[in-house]
C-alpha positions in Angstrom: 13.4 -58.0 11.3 14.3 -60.9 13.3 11.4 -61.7 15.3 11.2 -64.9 13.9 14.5 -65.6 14.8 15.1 -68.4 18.1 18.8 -67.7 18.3 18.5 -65.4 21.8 17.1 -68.3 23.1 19.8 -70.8 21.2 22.6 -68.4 23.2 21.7 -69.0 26.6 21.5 -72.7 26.1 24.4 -74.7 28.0 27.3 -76.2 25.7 26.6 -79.3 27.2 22.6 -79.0 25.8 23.1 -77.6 22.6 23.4 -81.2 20.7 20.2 -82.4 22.6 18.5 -79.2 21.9 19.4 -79.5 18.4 18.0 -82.8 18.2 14.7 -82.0 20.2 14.0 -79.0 17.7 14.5 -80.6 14.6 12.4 -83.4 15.3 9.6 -81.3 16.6 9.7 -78.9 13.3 10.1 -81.8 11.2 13.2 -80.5 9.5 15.3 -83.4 7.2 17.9 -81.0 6.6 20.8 -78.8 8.6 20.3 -76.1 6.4 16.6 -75.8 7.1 17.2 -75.9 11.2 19.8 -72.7 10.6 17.6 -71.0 8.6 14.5 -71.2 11.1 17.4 -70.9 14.1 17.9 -67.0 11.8 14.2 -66.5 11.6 14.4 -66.3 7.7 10.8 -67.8 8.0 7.9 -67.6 9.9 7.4 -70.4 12.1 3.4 -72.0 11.8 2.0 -71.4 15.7 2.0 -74.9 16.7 5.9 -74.8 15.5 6.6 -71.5 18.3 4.6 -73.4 21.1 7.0 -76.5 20.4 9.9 -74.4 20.1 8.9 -71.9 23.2 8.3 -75.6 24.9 11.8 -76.9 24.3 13.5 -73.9 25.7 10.8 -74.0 28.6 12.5 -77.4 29.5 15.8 -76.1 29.5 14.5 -72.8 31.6 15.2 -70.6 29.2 11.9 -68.3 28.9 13.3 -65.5 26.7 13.9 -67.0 22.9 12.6 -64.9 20.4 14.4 -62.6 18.4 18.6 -62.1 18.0 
């Protein structure tokens, strides 16, 4: 069950955003570690609500409305 999972959203970023993106998402889930963004990005863990709205609010920026799941 991937529902969890942002990484249908992560595809349809630009190669040119993804760095950026990275950045943004990492910062806004408070992660210190690589490891930790990959494992959220795979939906190995459920994200707290405020974490979705600031991940569905990153993508938003980007234009990129469906995110959730593989």
């Amino acid at each position: 069950d991937n529902r969890f999972s942002f990484k249908k959203g992560w595809d349809q970023l630009p190669k040119a955003k993804v760095p950026e993106a990275k950045e943004r998402l990492v910062k806004a889930l408070g992660l210190q570690v690589s490891t930790s963004f990959y494992y959220r990005l795979y939906g190995k863990c459920e994200p707290k609500v405020s974490e979705a709205q600031a991940i569905e609010e990153i993508f938003h920026s980007y234009g990129i409305t469906d995110i959730w799941g593989n």
